[in-house]
N, C-alpha and C positions, 0 to 999 in steps of 0.2 A: 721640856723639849718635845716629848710625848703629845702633850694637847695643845703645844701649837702642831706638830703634823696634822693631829685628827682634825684643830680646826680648820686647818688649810684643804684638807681631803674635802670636808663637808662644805667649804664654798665652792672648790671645783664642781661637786657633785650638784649643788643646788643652781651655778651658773648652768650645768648642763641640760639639768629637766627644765629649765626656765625657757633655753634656746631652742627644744627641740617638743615640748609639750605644753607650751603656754600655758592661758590661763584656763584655757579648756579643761584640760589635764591626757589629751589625746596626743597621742605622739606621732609626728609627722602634721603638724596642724594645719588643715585646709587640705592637707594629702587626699582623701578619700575623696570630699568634693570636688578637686581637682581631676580626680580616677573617674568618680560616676562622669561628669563630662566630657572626658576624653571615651568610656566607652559609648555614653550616650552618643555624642558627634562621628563614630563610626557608625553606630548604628543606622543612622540618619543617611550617613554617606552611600551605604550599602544600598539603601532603599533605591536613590535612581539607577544603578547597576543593575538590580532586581529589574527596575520597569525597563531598563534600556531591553538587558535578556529577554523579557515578556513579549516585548514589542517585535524583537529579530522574529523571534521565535513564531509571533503569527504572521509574522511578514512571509518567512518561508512555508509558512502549513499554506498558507492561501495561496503560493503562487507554485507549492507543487500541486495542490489539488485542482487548482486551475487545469494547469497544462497536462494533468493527468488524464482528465476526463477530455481536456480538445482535442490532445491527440487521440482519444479513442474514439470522438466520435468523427475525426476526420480517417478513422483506418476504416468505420464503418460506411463512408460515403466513399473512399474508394473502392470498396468489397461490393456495394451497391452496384457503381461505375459498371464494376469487371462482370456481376454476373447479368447486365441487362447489357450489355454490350460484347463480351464473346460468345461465341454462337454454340449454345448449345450441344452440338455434335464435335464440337471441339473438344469439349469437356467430360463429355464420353470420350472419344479415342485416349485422352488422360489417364480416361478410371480402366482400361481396359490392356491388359495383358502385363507385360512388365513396365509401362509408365504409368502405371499403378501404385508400383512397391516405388521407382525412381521416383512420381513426386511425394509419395508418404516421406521417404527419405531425405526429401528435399528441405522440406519443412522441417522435419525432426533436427535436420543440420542449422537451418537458418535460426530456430530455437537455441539452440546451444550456444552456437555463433553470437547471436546478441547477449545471452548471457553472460560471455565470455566481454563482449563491450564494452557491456554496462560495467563487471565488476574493471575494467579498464581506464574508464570513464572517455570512454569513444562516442560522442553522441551522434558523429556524423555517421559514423559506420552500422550504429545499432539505430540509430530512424531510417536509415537506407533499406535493412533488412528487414524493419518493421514494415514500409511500407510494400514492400518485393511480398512480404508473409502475406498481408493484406489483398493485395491485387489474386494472389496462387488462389486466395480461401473464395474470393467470390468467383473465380472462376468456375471453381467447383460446384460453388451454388448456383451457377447456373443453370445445372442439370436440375435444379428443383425449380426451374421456373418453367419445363418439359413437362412435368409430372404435376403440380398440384396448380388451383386455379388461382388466379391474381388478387380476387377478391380474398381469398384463403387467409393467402401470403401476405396482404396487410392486415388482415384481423391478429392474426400468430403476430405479425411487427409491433403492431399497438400492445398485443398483449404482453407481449416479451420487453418492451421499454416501460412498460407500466410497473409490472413486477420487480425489474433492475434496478430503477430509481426507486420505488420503497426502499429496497434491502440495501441499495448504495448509501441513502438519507441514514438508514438505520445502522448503518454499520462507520459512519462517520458522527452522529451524535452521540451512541452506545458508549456508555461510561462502562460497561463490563468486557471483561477481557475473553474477545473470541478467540482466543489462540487456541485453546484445548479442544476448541468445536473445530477449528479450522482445522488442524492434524486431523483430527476422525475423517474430515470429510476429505482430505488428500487420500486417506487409506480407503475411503471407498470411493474414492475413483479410479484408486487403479484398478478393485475389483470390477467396474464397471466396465474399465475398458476390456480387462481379461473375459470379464464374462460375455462382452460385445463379440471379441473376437472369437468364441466359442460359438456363438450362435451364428453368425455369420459362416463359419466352415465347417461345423458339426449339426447344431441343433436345427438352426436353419427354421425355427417357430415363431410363427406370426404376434402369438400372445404373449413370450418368452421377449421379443424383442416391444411389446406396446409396456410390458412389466420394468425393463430396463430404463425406457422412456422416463414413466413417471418417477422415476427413482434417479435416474438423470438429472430429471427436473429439480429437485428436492436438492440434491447436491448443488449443482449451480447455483440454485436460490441460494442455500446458504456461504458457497464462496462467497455469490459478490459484496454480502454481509463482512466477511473476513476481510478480502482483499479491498475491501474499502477502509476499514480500520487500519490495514496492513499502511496503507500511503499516509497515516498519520505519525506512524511511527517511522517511516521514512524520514520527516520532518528531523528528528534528533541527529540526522545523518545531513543534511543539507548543509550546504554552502555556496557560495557563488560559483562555484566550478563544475559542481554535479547537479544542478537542479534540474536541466534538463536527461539528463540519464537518468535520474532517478523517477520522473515525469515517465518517460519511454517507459521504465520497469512498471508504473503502477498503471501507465495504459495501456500496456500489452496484456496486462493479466485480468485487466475490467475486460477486454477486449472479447480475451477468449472465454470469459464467462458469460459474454450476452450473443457470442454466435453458437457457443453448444449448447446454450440457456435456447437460445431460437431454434434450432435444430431439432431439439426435443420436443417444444412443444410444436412444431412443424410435424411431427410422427403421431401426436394426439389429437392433435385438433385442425391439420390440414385437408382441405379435400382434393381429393385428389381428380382428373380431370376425366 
């Protein structure tokens, strides 16, 4: 009775490895080729997902960095507009007495205000403000078409868009990360401006204020470095809803780096009349 169980055990046993490990002697037979092709066939799958992502991904880089720079250089042809076209003594009475501080303030508001927009995603309301920012700023500069000579004033324009696009080209190819550069040069510009403000009500020195200049300069040059790289990294933020506000945000900020970029070298190398 005994060794008929055992033999009955050991044909159960031997139908089983027969069913499940053929003659290979691998268990699960074809199992593993069947796995490598199942993970090979995702692998494969992934791939056009990959290029579809690739592809969004420079769809949106080219069409905010498009409209990043048209709208800046359409804030700079309205800035243009304003300062050959309000009159000069208008733009004194501005700078003069308490519509001085009302339009500093004005602006300081209009700044925030779009910022507040943008983080909104309000494009009509934050390219309204940009452009209202734009028309204020070349008003202003008006008053430097009073003081220094015409011929000046395009040398400094040629020079000052010559400069912009390097540092713009280089700060949108640049595989290294200007971030760390880009803080240092936020923190000295506030010193900049603190130290502007000091001389303008205290120190009141002609050399003091040509030393800020160049040092001005040096900052700007290297924003637009930054804030150029900066609108690529905007791109991971993009979608069809916000391109345009996000557009606004990186040409407000090109914007104001090539009119204080201009401003400065306007105090080094303008003549004056």
């Amino acid at each position: 009775m005994d060794n008929n169980y055992q033999n009955q055990y050991n044909g159960y046993q031997n139908n089983y490895q027969d069913s499940y490990q053929g003659n290979t002697g691998n268990s699960f037979p074809g199992w593993e080729d069947q796995n490598y092709d199942m993970m090979q066939g995702g692998f494969e799958a992934e791939e056009p997902v990959k290029k579809t992502l690739a592809d969004f991904k420079s769809i949106m880089y080219e069409e905010v960095v498009v409209k990043s720079y048209l709208f800046m250089v359409a804030a700079l042809l309205i800035t243009a507009f304003a300062a050959f076209t309000v009159s000069p003594y208008v733009a004194i009475k501005m700078l003069t007495g308490y519509n001085f501080y009302l339009l500093l303030f004005s602006e300081l508001g209009i700044v925030l205000v779009s910022n507040w927009a943008i983080s909104k995603n309000n494009a009509v309301l934050a390219g309204v403000l940009y452009t209202v920012y734009a028309y204020l700023t070349g008003v202003l500069l008006s008053v430097i078409c009073m003081i220094y000579t015409g011929s000046s004033l395009v040398k400094v324009f040629l020079l000052t868009a010559g400069m912009f696009l390097i540092m713009a080209v280089y700060g949108l190819v640049t595989k290294k990360d200007l971030t760390k550069m880009g803080n240092i040069l936020m923190m000295a510009l506030w010193g900049l401006i603190l130290a502007t403000v000091f001389n303008i009500f205290i120190f009141r020195g002609s050399m003091v204020d040509f030393a800020l200049s160049i040092v001005g300069v040096l900052i700007f040059t290297g924003l637009t470095a930054y804030d150029s790289q900066k609108i690529k990294e905007n791109v991971y933020m993009a979608n069809d809803s916000n391109i345009l506000c996000l557009s606004l945000m990186g040409a407000f900020e090109l914007y104001l780096d090539f009119v204080n970029l201009f401003l400065k070298l306007v105090r080094l190398f303008g003549k004056k009349k």
